[in-house]
FISE-613454 format. One record per residue (C-alpha): residue number from 1; y, x, z. Coordinates in nm, 3 decimals. Layout:
<nodes>
+-----+---------+---------+---------+
:   k :      py :      px :      pz :
+-----+---------+---------+---------+
: NUM :       Y :       X :       Z :
...
+-----+---------+---------+---------+
</nodes>
This chain:
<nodes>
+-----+---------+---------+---------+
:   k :      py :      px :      pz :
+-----+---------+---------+---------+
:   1 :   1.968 :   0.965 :   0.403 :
:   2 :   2.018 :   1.326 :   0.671 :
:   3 :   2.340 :   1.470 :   0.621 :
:   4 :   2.288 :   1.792 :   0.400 :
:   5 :   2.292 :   2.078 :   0.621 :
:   6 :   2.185 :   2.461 :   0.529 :
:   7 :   1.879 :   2.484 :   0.482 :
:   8 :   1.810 :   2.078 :   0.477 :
:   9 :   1.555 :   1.970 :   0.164 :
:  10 :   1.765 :   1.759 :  -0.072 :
:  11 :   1.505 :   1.422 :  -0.089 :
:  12 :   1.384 :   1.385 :  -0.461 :
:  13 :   1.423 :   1.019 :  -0.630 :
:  14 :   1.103 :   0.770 :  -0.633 :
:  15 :   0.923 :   0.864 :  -0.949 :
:  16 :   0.556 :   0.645 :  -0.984 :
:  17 :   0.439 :   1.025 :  -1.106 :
:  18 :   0.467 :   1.112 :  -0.748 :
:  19 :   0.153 :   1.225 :  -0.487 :
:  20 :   0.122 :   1.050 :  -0.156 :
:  21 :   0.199 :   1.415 :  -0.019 :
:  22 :   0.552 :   1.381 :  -0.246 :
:  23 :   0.643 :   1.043 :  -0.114 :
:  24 :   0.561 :   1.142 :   0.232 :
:  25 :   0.773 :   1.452 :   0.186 :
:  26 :   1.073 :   1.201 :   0.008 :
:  27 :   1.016 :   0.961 :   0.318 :
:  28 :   1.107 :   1.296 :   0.536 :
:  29 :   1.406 :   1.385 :   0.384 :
:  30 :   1.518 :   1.026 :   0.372 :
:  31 :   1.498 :   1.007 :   0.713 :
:  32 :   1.856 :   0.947 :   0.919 :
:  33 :   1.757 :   1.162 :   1.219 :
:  34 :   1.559 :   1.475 :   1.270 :
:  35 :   1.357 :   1.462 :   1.477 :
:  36 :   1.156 :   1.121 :   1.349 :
:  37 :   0.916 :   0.854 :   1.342 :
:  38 :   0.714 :   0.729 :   0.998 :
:  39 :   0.577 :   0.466 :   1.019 :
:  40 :   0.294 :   0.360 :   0.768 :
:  41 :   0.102 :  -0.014 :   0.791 :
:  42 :  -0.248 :   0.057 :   0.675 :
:  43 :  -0.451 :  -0.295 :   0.690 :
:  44 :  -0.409 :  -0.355 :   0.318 :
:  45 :  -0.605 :  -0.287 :   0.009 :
:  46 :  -0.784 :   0.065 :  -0.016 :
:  47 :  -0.595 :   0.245 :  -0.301 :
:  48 :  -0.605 :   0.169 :  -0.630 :
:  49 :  -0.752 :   0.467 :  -0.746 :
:  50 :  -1.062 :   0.365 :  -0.565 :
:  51 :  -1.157 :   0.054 :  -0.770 :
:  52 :  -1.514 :   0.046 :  -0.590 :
:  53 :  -1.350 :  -0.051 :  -0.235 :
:  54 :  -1.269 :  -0.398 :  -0.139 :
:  55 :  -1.003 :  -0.544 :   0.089 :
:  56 :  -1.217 :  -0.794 :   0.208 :
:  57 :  -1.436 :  -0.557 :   0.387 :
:  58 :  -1.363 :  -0.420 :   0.761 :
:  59 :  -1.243 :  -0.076 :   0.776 :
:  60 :  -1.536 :   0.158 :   0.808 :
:  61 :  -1.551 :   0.504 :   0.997 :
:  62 :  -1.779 :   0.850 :   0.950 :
:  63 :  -1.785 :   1.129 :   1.246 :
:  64 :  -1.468 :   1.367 :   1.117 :
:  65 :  -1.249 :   1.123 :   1.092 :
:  66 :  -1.158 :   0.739 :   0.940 :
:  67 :  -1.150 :   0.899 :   0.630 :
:  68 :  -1.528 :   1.093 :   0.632 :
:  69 :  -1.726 :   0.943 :   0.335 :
:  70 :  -1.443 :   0.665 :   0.298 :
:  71 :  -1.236 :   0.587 :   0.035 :
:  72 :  -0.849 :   0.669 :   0.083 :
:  73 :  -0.658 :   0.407 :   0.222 :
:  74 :  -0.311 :   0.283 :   0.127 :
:  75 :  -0.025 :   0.360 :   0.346 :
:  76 :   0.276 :   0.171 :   0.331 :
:  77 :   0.588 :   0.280 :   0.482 :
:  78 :   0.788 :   0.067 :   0.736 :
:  79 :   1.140 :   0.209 :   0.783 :
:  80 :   1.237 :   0.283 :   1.167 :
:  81 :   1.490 :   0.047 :   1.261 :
:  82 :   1.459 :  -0.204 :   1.016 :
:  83 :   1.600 :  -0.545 :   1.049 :
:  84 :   1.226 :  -0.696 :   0.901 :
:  85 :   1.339 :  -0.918 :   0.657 :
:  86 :   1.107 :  -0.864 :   0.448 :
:  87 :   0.696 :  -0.886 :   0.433 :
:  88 :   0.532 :  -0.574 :   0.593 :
:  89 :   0.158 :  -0.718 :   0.689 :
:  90 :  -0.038 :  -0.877 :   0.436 :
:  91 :  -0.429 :  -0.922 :   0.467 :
:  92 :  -0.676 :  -1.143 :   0.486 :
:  93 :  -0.623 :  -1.211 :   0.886 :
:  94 :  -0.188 :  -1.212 :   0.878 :
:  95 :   0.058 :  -1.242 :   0.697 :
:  96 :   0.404 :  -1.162 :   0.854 :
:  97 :   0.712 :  -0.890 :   0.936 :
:  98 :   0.675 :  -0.596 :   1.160 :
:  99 :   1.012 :  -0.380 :   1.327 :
: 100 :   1.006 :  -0.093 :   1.512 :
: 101 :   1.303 :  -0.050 :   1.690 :
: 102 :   1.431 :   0.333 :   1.837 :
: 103 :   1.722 :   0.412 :   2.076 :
: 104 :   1.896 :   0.680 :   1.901 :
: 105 :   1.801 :   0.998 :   2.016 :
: 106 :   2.137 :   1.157 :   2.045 :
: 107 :   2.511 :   1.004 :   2.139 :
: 108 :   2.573 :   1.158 :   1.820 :
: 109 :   2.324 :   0.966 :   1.638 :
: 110 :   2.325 :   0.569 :   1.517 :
: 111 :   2.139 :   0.291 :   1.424 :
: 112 :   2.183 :  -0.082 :   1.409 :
: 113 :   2.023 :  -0.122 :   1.748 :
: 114 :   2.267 :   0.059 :   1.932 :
: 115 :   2.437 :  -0.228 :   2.086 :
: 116 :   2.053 :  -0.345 :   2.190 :
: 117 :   1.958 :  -0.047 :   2.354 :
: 118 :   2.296 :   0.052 :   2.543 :
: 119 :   2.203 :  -0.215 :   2.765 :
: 120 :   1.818 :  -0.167 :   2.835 :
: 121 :   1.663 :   0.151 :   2.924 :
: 122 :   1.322 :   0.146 :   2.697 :
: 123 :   1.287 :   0.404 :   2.444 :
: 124 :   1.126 :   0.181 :   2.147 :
: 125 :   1.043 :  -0.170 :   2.090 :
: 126 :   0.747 :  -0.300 :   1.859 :
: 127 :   0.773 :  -0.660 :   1.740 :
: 128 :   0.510 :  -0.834 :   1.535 :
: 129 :   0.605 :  -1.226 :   1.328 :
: 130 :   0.415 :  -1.379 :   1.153 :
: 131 :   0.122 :  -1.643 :   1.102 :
: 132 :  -0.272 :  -1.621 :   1.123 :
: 133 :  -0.429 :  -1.671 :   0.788 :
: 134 :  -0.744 :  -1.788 :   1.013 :
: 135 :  -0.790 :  -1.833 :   1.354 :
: 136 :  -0.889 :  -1.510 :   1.554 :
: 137 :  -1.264 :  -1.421 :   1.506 :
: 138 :  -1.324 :  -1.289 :   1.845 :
: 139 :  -1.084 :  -1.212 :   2.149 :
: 140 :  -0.748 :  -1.034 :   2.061 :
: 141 :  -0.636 :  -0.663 :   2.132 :
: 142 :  -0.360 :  -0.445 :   2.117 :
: 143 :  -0.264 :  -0.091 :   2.202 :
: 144 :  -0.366 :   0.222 :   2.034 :
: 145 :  -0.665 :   0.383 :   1.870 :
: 146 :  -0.703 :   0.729 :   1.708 :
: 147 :  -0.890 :   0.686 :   1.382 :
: 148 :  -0.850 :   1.061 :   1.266 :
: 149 :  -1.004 :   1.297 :   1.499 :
: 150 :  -1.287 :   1.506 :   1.433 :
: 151 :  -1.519 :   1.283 :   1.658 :
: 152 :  -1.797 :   1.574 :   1.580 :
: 153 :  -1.619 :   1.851 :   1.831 :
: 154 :  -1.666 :   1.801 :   2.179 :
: 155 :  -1.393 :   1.730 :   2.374 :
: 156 :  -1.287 :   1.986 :   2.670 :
: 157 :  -1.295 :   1.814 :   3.039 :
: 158 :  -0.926 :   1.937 :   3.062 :
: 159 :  -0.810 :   1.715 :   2.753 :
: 160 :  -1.025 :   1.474 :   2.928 :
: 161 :  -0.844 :   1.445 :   3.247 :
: 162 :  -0.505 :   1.447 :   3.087 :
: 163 :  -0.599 :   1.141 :   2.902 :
: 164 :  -0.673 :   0.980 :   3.211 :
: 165 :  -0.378 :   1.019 :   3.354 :
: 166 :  -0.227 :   0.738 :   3.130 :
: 167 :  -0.470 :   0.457 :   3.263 :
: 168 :  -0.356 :   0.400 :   3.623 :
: 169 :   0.033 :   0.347 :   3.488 :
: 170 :  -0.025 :   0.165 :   3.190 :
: 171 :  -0.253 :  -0.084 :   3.397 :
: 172 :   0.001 :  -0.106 :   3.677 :
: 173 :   0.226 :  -0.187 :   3.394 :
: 174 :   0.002 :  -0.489 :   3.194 :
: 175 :  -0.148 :  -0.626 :   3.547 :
: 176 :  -0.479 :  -0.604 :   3.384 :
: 177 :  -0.784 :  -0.397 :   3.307 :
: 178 :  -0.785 :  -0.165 :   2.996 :
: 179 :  -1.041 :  -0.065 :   2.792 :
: 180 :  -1.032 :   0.308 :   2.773 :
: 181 :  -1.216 :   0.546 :   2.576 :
: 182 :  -1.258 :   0.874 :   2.441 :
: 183 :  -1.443 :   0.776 :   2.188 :
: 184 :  -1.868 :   0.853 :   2.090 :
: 185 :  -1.862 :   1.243 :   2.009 :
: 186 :  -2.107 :   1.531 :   1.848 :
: 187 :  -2.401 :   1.385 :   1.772 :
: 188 :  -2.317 :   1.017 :   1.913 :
: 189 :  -2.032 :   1.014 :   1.694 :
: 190 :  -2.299 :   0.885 :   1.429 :
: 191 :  -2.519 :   0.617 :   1.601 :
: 192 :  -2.866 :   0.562 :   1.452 :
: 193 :  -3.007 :   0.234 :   1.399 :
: 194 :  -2.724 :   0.072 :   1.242 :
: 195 :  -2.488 :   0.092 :   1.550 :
: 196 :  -2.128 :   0.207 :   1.496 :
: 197 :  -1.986 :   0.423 :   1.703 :
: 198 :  -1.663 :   0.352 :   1.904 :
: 199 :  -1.326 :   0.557 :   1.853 :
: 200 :  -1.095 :   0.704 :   2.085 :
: 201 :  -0.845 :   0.396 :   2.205 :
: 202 :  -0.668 :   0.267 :   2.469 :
: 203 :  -0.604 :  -0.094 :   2.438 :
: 204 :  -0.593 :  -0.463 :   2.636 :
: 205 :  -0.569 :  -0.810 :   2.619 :
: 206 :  -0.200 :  -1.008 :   2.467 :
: 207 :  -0.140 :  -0.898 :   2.826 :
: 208 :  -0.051 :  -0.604 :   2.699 :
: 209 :   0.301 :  -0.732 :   2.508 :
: 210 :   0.590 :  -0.822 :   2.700 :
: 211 :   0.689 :  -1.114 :   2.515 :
: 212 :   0.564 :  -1.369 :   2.290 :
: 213 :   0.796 :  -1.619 :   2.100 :
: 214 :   0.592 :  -1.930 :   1.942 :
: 215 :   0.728 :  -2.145 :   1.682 :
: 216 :   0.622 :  -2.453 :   1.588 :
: 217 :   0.542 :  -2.594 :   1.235 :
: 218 :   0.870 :  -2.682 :   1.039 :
: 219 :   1.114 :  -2.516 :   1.280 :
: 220 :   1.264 :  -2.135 :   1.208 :
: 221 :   1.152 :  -1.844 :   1.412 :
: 222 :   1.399 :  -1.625 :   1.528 :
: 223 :   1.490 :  -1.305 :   1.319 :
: 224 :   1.213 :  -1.090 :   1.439 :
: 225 :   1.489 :  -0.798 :   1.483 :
: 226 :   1.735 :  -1.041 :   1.630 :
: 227 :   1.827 :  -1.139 :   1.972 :
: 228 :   1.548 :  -1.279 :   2.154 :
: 229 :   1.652 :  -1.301 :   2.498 :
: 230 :   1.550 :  -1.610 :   2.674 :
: 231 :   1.323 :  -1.743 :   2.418 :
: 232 :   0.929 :  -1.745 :   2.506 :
: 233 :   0.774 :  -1.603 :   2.776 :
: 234 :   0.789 :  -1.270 :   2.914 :
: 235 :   0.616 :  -1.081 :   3.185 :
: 236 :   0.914 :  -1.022 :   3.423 :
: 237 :   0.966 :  -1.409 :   3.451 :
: 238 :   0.592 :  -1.481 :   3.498 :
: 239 :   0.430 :  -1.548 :   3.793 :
: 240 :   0.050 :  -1.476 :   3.622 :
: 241 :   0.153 :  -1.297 :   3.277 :
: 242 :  -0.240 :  -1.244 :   3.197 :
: 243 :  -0.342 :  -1.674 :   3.236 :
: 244 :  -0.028 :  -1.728 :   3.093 :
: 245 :  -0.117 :  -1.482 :   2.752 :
: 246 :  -0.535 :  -1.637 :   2.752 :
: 247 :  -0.376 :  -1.967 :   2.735 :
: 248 :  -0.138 :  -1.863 :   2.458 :
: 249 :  -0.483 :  -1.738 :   2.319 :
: 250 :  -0.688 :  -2.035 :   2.307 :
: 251 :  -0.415 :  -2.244 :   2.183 :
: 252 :  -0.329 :  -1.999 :   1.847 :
: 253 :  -0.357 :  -2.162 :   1.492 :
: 254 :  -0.251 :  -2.070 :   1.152 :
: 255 :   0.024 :  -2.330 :   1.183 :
: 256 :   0.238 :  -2.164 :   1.435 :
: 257 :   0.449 :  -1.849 :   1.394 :
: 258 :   0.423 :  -1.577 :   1.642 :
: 259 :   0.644 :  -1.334 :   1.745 :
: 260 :   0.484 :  -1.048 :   1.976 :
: 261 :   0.723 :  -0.762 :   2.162 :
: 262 :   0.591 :  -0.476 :   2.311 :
: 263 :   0.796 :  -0.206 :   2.464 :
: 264 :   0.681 :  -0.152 :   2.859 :
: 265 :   0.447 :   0.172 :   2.768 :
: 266 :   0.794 :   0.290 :   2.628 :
: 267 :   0.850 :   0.410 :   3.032 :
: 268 :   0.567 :   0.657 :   2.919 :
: 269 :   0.566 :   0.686 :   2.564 :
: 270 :   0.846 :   0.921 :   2.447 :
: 271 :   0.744 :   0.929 :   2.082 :
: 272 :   0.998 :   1.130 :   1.948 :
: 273 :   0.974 :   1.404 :   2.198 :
: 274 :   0.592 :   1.356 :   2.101 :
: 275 :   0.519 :   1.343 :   2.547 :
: 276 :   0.413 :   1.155 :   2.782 :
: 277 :   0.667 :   1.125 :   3.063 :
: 278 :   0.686 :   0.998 :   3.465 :
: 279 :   0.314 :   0.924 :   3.472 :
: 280 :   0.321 :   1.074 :   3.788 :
: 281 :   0.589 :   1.128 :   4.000 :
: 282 :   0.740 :   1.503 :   3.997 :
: 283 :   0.482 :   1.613 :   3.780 :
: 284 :   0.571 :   1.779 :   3.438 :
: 285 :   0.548 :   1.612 :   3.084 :
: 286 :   0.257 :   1.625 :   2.884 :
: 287 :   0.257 :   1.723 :   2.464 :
: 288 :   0.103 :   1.501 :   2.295 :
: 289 :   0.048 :   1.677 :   1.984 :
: 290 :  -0.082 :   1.987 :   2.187 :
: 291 :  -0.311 :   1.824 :   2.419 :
: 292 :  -0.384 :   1.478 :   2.337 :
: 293 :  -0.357 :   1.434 :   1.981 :
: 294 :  -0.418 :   1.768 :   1.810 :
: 295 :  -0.180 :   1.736 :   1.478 :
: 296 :  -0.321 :   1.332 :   1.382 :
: 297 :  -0.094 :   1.047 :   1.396 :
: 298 :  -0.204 :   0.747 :   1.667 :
: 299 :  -0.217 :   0.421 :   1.529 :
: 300 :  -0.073 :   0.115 :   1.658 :
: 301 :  -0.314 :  -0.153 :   1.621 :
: 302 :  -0.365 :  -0.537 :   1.693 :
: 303 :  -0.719 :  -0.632 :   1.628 :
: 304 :  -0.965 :  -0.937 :   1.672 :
: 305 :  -1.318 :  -0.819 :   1.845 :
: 306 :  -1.619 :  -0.992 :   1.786 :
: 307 :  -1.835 :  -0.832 :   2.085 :
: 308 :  -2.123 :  -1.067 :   1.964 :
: 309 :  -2.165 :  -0.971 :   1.600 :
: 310 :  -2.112 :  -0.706 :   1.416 :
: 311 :  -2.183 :  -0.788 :   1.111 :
: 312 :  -1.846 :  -0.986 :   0.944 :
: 313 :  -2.001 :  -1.335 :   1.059 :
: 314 :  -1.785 :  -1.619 :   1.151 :
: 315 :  -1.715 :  -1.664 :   1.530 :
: 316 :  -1.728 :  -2.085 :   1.668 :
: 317 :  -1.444 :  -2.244 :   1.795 :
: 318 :  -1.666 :  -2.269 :   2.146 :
: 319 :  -1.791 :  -1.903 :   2.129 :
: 320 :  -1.434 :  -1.774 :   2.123 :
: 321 :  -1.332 :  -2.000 :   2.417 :
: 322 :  -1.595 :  -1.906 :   2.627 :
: 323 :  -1.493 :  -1.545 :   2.517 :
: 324 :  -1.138 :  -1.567 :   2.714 :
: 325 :  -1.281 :  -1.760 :   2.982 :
: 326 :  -1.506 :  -1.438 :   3.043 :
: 327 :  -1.453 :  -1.209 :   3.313 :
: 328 :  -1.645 :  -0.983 :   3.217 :
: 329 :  -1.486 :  -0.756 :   2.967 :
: 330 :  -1.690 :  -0.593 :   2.667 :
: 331 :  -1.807 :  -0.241 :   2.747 :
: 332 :  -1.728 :  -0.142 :   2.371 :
: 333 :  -1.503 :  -0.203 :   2.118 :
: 334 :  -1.743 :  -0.041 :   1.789 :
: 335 :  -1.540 :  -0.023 :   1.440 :
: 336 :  -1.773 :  -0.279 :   1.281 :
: 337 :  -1.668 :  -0.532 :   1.507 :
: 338 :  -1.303 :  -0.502 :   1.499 :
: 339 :  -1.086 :  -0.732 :   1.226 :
: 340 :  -0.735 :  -0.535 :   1.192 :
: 341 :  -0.455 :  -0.810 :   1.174 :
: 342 :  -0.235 :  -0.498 :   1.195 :
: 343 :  -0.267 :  -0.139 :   1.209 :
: 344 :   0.033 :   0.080 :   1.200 :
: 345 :   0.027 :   0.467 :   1.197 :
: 346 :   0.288 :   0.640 :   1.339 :
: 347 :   0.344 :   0.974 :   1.188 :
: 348 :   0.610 :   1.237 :   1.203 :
: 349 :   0.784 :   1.551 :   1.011 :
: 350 :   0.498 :   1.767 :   1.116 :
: 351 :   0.234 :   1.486 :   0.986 :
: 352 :   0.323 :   1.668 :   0.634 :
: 353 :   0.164 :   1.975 :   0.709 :
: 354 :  -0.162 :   1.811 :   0.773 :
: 355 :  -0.358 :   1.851 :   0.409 :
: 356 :  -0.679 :   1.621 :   0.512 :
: 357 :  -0.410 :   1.359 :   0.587 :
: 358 :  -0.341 :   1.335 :   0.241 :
: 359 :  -0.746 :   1.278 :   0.138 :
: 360 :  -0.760 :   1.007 :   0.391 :
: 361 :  -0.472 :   0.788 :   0.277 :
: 362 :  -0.250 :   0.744 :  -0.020 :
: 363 :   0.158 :   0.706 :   0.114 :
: 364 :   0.311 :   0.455 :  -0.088 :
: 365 :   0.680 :   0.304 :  -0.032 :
: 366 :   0.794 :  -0.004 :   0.133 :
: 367 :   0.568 :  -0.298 :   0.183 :
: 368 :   0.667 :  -0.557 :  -0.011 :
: 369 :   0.959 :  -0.464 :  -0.052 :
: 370 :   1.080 :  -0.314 :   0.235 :
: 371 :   1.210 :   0.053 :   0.266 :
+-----+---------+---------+---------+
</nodes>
């Protein structure tokens, strides 16, 4: 828990009386540093108080926002800096433990990572273990998507080209082409004829991680928050990363475990100082929250994309093959095809002040145990 200082809020103890808005507030207080990250897995059940929802079904998505016409989701916190031993996914596409590791952001400050980070200079790492509870239906992405926007207000060409300015880097940085988007807005943000409409993301290929760890049947994966240095492959020691990730691809069961790292767009990303930094060289650091974001959290996601169907159908062994043996990459990524295997959103102390937050999703504490 903060040190107590004048003026601090004292955190009150878990009571199962309490509002999502309460534990969110608790989950502030609790926090060791100030600023922070919260970090909330949301691919689970919808809440309980919204019996007529099912977990089974792919999330779903009106213009204003995830949460337009949809029932509140659960939102389960993941402590920052967490040593993952214990379950933090569980759906019907993984099952496994998720870590998000932080430098501290002081000399004053600490965390169990310290030793990690005095010797690297990325701001965060992400890692993902686990196992498929089915094999991939469609082609596999990761990166970030905002679900919360109001997709019904234009967006201004100024906010426009400041997004842009992330794409060159970050593609620089995977070696491949992203799929970038600002998402269907006004009136396209609802897309007649049974279309759904696409949201805001910026995302790529298992390219996009910069290591993967697989573990076969019987033996032990590494602690996902221990040392992994030297173990799987990683893009600085690969000579193609991207055939060397779509043959990882093709070859994924629900046998193996998998352990995913991502931490390159960390160069960029400075998430507590909510910026994005040396996208271009000399030229000044852009807020996130004031002209990117607006006051909604982004949300980490790793998701399966069926470009051929949208309508929950299974995808063939073959079709998925010839999938990742595709040049050609889909032209959109719509909600209906997408099949979260993890989707993480990343909130901070300011997220509390956001009422509609609290109608979209229901903050819970640790999943499974954790936190």
């Amino acid at each position: 828990r903060r040190s107590e200082k004048e003026g601090d809020a004292v955190a009150p103890e878990p009571s199962a009386a309490e509002s999502g808005e309460q534990v969110l507030r608790r989950h502030v207080c609790e926090a060791p540093w100030s600023p922070t990250l919260l970090l909330y897995e949301t691919t689970g059940a919808r809440s309980p108080a919204s019996p007529s929802s099912s977990s089974s079904s792919p999330p779903t998505w009106s213009p204003g926002g995830a949460g337009g016409g949809s029932a509140a989701r659960e939102a389960r916190h993941v402590p920052l800096n967490s040593r993952g031993d214990a379950v933090a996914i569980d759906n019907e596409y993984f099952l496994g433990a998720l870590v998000m590791m932080h430098r501290p952001p002081d000399d004053k400050s600490t965390c169990i990572y310290h030793d990690y980070f005095s010797t690297r200079s990325r701001r965060w790492e992400l890692r993902l273990q686990g196992k498929f509870r089915q094999p991939p239906l469609g082609q596999l992405f990761v990166g970030c998507v905002l679900k919360d926007l109001d997709y019904a207000e234009p967006l201004s060409s100024f906010t426009s080209w400041l997004w842009s300015l992330s794409l060159a880097p970050l593609e620089r940085l995977v070696g491949a082409q992203l799929h970038f988007t600002l998402g269907d807005r006004g009136e396209g943000a609802d897309r007649p004829g049974g279309e759904a409409a696409e949201l805001a993301q910026i995302v790529g290929g298992l390219s996009a991680f910069d290591q993967v760890v697989v573990t076969s049947p019987g033996a032990a994966p590494p602690a996902v928050g221990g040392d992994l240095e030297g173990l799987g492959i990683r893009r600085c020691t690969s000579d193609d990363w991207a055939e060397a990730t779509r043959n990882l691809e093709r070859d994924m069961d629900t046998e193996q475990t998998y352990t995913f790292c991502f931490w390159g767009a960390s160069r960029f990303i400075d998430l507590l100082g909510d910026r994005l930094v040396n996208l271009i060289p000399m030229f000044p650091s852009i807020s996130l929250r004031s002209n990117i974001l607006g006051p909604w959290p982004p949300h980490f996601v790793l998701y399966a994309l069926d470009r051929d169907r949208g309508d929950g159908g299974d995808v063939s062994s073959g079709a998925r093959d010839k999938e990742l043996s595709s040049s050609a990459a889909p032209s959109r990524h719509p909600e209906r095809s997408k099949r979260y295997l993890v989707d993480l959103m990343i909130c901070t102390e300011r997220s509390a002040e956001v009422s509609e937050l609290f109608q979209r999703y229901v903050f819970r504490d640790g999943v499974m145990g954790t936190g």
